[in-house]
C-alpha positions as CSV (number, residue, x, y, z in Angstrom):
1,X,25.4,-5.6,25.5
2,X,28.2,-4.3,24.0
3,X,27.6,-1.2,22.0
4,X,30.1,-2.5,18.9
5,X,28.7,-5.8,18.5
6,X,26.3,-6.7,16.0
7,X,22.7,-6.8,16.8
8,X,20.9,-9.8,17.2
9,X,17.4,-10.0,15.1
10,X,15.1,-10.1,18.4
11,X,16.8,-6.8,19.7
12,X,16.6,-5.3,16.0
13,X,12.6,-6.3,16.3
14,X,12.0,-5.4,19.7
15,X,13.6,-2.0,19.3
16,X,11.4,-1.4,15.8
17,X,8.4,-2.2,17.1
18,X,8.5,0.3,19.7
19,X,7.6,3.1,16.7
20,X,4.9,1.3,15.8
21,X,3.1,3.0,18.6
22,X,5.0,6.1,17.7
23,X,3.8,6.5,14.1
24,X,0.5,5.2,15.3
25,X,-0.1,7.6,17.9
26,X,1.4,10.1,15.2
27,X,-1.4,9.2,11.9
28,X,-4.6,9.5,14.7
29,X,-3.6,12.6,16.0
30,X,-3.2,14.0,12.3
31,X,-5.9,12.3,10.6
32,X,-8.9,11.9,13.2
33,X,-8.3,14.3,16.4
34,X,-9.8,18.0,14.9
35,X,-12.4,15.3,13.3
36,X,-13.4,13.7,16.4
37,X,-13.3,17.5,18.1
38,X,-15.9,19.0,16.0
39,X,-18.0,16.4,15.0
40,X,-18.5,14.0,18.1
41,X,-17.3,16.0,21.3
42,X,-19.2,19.4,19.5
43,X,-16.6,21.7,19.8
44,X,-16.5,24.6,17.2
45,X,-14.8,24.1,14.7
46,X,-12.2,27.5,15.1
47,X,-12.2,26.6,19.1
48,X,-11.1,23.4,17.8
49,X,-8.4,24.4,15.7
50,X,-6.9,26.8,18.8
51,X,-6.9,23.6,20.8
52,X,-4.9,21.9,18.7
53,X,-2.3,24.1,18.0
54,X,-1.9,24.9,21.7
55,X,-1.5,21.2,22.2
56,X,1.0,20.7,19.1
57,X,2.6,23.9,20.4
58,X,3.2,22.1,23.7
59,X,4.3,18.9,22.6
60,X,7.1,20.8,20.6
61,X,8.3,22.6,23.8
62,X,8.5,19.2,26.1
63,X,10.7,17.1,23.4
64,X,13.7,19.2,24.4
65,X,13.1,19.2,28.1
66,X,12.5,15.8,28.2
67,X,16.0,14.9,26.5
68,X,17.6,16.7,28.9
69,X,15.7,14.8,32.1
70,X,16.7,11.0,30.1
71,X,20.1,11.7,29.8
72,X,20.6,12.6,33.0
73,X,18.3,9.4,34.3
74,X,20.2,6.9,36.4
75,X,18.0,3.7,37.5
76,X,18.4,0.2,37.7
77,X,17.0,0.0,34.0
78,X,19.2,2.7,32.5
79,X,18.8,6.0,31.4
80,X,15.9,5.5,28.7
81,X,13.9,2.0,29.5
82,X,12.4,3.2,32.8
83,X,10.4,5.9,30.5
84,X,9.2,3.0,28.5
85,X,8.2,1.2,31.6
86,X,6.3,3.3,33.7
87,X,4.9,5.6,30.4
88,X,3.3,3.2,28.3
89,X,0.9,2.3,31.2
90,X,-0.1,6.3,31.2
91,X,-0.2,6.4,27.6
92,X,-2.9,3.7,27.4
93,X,-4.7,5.7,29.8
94,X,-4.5,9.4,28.6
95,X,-5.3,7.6,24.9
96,X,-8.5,7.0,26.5
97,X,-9.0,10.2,28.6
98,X,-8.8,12.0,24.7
99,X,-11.2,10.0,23.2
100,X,-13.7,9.4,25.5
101,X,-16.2,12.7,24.5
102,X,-17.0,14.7,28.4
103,X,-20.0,15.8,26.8
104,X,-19.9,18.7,28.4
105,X,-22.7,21.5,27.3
106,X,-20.3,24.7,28.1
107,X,-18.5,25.6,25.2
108,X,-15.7,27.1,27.4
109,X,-15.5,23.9,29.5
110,X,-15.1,21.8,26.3
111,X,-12.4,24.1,25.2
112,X,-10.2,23.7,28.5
113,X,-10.8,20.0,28.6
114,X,-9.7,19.8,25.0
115,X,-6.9,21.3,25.5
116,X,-5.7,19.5,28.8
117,X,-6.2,16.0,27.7
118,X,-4.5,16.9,24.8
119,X,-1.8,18.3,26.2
120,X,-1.7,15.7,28.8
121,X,-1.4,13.0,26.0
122,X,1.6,14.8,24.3
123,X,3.4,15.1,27.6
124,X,3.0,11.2,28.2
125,X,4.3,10.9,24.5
126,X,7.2,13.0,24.7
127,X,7.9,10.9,28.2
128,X,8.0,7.4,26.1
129,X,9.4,8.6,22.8
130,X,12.3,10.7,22.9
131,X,14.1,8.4,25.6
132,X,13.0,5.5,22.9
133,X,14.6,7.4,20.0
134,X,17.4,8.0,22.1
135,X,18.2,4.6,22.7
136,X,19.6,4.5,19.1
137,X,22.6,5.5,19.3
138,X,23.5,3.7,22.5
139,X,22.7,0.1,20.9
140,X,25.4,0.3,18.2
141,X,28.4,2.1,17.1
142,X,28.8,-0.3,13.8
143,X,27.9,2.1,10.9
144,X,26.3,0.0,8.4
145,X,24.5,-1.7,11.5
146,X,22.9,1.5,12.7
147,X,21.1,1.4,9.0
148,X,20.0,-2.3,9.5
149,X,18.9,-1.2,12.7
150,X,16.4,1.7,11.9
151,X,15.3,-0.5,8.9
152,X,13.8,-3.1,10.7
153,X,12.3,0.3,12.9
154,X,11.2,1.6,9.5
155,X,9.0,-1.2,8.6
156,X,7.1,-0.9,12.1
157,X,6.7,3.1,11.4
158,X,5.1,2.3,8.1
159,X,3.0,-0.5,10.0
160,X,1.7,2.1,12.7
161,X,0.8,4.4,9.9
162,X,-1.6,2.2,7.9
163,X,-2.8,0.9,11.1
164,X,-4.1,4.6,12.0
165,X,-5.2,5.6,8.8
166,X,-6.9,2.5,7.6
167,X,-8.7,0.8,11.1
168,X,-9.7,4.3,12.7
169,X,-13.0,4.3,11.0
170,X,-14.3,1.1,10.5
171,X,-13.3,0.3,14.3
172,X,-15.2,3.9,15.3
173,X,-17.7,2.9,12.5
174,X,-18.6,-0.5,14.3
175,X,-19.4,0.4,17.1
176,X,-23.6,1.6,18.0
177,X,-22.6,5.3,17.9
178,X,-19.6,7.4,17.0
179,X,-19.2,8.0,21.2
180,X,-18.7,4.8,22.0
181,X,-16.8,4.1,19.0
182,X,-13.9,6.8,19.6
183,X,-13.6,5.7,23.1
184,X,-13.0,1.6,22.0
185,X,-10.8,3.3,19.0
186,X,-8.8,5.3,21.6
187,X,-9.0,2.4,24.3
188,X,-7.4,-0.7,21.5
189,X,-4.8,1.6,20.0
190,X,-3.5,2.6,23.5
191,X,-3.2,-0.7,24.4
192,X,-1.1,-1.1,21.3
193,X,1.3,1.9,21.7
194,X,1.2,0.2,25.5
195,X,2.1,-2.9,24.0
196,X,5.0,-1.9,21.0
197,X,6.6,0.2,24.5
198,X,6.3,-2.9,26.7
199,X,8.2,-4.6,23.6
200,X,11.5,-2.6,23.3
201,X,11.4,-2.6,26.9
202,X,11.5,-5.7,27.4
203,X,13.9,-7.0,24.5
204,X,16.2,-4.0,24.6
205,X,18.9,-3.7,27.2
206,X,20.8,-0.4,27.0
207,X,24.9,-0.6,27.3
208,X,26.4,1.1,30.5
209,X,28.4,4.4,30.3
210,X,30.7,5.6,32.5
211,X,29.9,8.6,34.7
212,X,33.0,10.3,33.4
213,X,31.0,11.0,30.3
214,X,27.9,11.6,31.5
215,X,26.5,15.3,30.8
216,X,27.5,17.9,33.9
217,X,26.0,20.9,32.0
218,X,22.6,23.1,33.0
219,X,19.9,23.0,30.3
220,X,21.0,25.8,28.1
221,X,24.6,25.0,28.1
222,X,23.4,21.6,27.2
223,X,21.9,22.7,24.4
224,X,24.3,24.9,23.0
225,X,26.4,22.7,22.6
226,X,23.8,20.2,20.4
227,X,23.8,23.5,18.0
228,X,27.0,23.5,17.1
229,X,27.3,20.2,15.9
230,X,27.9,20.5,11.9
231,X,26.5,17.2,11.0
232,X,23.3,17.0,13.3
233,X,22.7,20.5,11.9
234,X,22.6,19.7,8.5
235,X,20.4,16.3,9.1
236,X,18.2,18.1,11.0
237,X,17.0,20.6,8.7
238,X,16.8,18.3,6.1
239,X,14.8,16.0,7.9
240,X,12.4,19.1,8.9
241,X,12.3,20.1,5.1
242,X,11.6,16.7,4.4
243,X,8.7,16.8,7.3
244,X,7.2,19.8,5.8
245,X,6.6,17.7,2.2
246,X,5.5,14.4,3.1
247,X,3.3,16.7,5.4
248,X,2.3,18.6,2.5
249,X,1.3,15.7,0.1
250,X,-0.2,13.5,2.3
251,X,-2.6,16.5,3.9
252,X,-3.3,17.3,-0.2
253,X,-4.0,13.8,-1.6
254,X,-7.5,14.1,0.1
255,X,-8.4,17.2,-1.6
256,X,-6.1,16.2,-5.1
257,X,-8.8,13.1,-5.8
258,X,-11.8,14.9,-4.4
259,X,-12.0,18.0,-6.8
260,X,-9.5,16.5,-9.4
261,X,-10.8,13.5,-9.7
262,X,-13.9,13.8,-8.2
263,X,-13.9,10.4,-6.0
264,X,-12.0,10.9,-2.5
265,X,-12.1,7.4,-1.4
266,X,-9.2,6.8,-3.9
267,X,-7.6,8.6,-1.8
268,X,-7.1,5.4,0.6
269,X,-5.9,3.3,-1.8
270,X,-3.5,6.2,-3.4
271,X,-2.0,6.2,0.5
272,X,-1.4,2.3,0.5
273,X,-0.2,1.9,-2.8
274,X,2.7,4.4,-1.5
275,X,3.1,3.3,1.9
276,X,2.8,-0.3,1.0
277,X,5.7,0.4,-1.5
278,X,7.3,2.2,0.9
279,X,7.4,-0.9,3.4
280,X,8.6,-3.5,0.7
281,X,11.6,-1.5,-1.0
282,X,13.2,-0.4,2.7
283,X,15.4,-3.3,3.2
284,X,16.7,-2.6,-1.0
285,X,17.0,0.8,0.9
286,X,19.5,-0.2,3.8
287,X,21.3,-2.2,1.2
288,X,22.0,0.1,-1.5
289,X,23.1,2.9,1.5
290,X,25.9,-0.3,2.4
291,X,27.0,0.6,-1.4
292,X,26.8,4.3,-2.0
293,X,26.5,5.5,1.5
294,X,23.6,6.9,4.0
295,X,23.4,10.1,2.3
296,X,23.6,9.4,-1.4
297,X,20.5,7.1,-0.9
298,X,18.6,9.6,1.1
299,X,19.1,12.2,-1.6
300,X,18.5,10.6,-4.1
301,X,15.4,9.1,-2.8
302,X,14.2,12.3,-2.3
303,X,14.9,13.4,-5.5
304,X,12.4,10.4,-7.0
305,X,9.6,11.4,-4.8
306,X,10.0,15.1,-6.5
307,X,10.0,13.5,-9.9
308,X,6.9,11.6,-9.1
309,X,5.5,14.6,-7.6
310,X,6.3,17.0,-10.5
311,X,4.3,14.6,-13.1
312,X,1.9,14.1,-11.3
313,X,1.0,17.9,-11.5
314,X,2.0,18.1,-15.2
315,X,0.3,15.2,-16.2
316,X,-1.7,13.6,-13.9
317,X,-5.1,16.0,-14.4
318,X,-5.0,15.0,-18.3
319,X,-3.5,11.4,-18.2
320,X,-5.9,10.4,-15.4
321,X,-6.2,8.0,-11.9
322,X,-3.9,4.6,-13.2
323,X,-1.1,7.0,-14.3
324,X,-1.3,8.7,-11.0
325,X,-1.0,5.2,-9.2
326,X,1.6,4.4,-10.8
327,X,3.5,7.9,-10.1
328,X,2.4,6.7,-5.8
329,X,4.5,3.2,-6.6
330,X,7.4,5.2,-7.8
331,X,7.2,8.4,-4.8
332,X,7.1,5.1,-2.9
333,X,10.2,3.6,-3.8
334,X,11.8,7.4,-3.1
335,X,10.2,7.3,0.2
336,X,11.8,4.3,1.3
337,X,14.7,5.6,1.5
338,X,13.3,8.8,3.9
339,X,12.1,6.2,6.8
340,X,16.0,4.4,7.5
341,X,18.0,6.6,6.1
342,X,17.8,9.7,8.7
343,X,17.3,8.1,11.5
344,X,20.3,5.8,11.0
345,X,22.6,9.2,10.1
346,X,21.8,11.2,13.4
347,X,23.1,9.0,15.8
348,X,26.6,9.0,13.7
349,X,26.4,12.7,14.4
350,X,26.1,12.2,18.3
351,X,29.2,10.6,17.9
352,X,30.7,13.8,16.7
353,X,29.3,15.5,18.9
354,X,30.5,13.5,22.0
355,X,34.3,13.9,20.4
356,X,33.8,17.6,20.0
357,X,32.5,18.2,23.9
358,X,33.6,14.7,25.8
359,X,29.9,14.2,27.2
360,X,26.8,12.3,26.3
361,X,23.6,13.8,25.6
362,X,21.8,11.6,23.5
363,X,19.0,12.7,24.9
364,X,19.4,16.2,24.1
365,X,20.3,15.5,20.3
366,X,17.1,13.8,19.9
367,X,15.1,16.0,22.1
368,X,15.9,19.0,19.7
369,X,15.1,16.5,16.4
370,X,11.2,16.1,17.1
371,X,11.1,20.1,18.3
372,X,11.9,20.7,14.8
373,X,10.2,17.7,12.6
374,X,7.3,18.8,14.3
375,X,7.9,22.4,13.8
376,X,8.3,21.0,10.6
377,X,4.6,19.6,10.4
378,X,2.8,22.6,11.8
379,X,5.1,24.7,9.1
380,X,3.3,22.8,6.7
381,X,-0.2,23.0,7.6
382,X,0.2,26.6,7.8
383,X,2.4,26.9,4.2
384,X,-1.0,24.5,2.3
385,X,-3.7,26.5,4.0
386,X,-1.8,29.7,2.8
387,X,-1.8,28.6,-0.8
388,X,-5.4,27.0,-0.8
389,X,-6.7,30.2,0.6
390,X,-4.9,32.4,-1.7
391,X,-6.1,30.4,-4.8
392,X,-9.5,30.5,-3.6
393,X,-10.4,27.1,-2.6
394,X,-14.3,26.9,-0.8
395,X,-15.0,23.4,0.8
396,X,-17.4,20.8,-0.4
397,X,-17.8,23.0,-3.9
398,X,-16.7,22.6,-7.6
399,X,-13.3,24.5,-7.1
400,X,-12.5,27.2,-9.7
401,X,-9.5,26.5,-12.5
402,X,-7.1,28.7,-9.9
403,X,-8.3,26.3,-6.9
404,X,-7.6,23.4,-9.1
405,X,-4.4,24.8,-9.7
406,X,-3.8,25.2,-5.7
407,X,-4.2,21.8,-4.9
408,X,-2.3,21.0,-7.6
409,X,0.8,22.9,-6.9
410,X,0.6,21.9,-3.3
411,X,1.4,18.1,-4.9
412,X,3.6,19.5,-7.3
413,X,6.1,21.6,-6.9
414,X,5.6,22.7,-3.3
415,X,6.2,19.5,-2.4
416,X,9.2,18.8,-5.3
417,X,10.7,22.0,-4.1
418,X,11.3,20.4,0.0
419,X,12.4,17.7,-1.1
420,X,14.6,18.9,-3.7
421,X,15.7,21.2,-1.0
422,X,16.3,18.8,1.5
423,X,18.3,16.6,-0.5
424,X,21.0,19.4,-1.9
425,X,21.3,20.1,2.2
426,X,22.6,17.0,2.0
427,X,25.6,17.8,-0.4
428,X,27.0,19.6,2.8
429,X,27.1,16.2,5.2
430,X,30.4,15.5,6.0
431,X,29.9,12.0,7.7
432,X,30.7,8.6,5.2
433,X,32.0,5.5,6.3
434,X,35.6,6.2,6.2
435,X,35.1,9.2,8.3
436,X,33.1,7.9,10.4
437,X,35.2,4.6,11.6
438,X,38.4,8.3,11.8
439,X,36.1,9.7,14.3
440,X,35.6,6.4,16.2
441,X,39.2,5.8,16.3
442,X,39.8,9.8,18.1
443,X,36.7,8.5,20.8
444,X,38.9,5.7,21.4
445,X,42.3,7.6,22.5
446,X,40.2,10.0,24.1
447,X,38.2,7.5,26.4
448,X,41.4,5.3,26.9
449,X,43.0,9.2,28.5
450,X,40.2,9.8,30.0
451,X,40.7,6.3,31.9
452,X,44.2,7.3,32.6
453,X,43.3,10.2,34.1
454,X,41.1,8.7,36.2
455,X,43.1,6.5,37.4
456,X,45.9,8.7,38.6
């Protein structure tokens, strides 16, 4: 496949699809796994907490490790498909290993096996999904077609999502008792993940690269070098500011329509009215960034969701639940633009990055982007239990005027402020079009010396 070419429609699909599993894999983990920890395996509810830190903790710590084993991969299948091979079939299996309750009657012993089949699951994830995100970069170096690209992967993120936050339940809930239940739940979406892997294996061919540019570097020089690219710098610290608000409203919706409205099963249909959005107004998205450019869309996307999220804590207490719905359709449209739109900038920034050191490390870039997105989730959890806890919030009671006003500012302007944040970052991105096709012409003359030099 040549990387300049434009991408047929069944390599656009088959490459999305493989973040189905991803997002999947992300919602369950998010919105079940403490759940299923304390109320069907029986481990206490603090224990429980540890264990999932300790295994977010690790999961953080392999991404960049694991970027630096891809790029330096070389098999038959390339440097990034044989992890999508031989890991989905392990993902399938550790997906059942989690959710398959021991029942164990130690409490220690539950604790460790927690904790290892945990940490065993994220290890198999990092294995499949930062040599799949890496991939990105490699399939094309046309700029507007890198946002087509992650489009057609944006749908299938939003897919995965309302597959784990609307099935988990009434799958689990089916089933004679909720042991059995978590085990099918874990057993039908790892064959899924399995399945969107097998996918963009199979439809995905990756581009070969000369040696002459493959990274020579140990694993700190490596990385070194991926922190002193401008571009990636800036896009990743938006992306993790943007992380650490749609972390913070989604993980506050639950308790914004429970004790502010007082029904938290409008909670589900608050999450599909914006998701659902979300899925319908990407493509608009990838279009309008062909007009006005990657980064004007993203920031201004942003800067909608903040909106939204700003009346909605002004207004939405007084003005009631329809008025709130129709502040989710509008954050929707904003977050539209947050599922392409980054992931199609960071592999224009590899580029600069190969022009500034002359070696690839996709691997590496991307490897360092989920450290910090998740860093970026777990920075959240921590900055919403800080303010619920200093404004006095007690669970499953009326909540006090200053509670109210917690959760309230946790959709508001805690959230507003990220993304508001994250989208003046973006003022500082130097990558457009015209600069980016400049930097493309400098990879040219210095691959076409590079060739001269090897010949001699």
């Amino acid at each position: 496949m040549e990387v300049n070419q434009k991408l047929p429609v069944k390599v656009k699909l088959g490459f999305g699809v493989g973040d189905l599993g991803g997002n999947l894999y992300f919602t369950v983990i998010a919105f079940w796994l403490l759940n299923y920890f304390t109320d069907t395996v029986g481990i206490a509810a603090g224990m429980a907490g540890i264990a999932v830190a300790i295994g977010k903790i690790w999961d953080a710590v392999t991404d960049p490790m694991m970027g630096y084993i891809s790029d330096r991969t070389r098999s038959r299948w390339g440097r990034r498909r044989p992890y999508l091979l031989f890991g989905s079939f392990v993902w399938f299996i550790a997906m059942i290993i989690l959710f398959t309750n021991p029942r164990l009657s130690n409490p220690t012993a539950l604790f460790v096996w927690a904790v290892a089949a945990y940490c065993f699951l994220s290890t198999v994830f990092t294995v499949v999904n930062v040599p799949y995100s890496s991939l990105t970069p490699e399939l094309t170096k046309d700029y507007h077609e890198r946002s087509s690209l992650n489009g057609y992967r944006a749908v299938f993120m939003v897919i995965g999502t309302l597959i784990g936050a609307g099935a988990a339940l009434p799958l689990v809930g089916a089933l004679p008792n909720k042991n059995i239940g978590f085990s099918v739940m874990g057993a039908v979406f790892g064959a899924l993940m399995m399945a969107a892997a097998l996918i963009t294996f199979s439809s995905v061919r990756e581009p070969k690269l000369a040696s002459a540019v493959q990274p020579k570097r140990g694993f700190f020089k490596s990385y070194g070098y991926v922190f002193k690219t401008k571009p990636f710098i800036i896009v990743l610290l938006t992306y993790m500011m943007n992380m650490i608000a749609v972390s913070v409203v989604s993980g506050t919706m639950i308790y914004y329509f429970k004790y502010i409205h007082d029904n938290e099963a409008l909670t589900t249909v608050a999450l599909l009215i914006l998701l659902v959005t979300a899925m319908i107004f990407i493509p608009v998205a990838v279009l309008v960034s062909k007009k006005v450019g990657k980064k004007t869309t993203y920031a201004v996307g942003m800067l909608i969701i903040s909106l939204a999220c700003m009346l909605v804590f002004a207004l939405g207490h007084e003005l009631g639940v329809m008025f709130v719905f129709v502040m989710m359709f509008v954050a929707g449209l904003g977050l539209s633009t947050t599922y392409p739109m980054p992931w199609s900038m960071i592999p224009d920034t590899v580029e600069y990055g190969y022009l500034q050191s002359g070696e690839r490390r996709e691997g590496g870039y991307y490897g360092i982007w989920t450290f910090f997105s998740k860093g970026g989730q777990g920075l959240a959890i921590a900055v919403s239990g800080l303010v619920l806890h200093t404004t006095g919030y007690v669970a499953e009671v009326a909540q006090t005027e200053l509670a109210q006003l917690g959760i309230r500012l946790l959709i508001g302007p805690v959230t507003a402020l990220f993304f508001a944040s994250a989208a003046f970052m973006l003022i500082f991105y130097p990558l457009n079009e015209q600069r980016y096709r400049e930097l493309q012409e400098k990879i040219k003359v210095m691959e076409k010396e590079r060739n001269i030099q090897s010949d001699r």
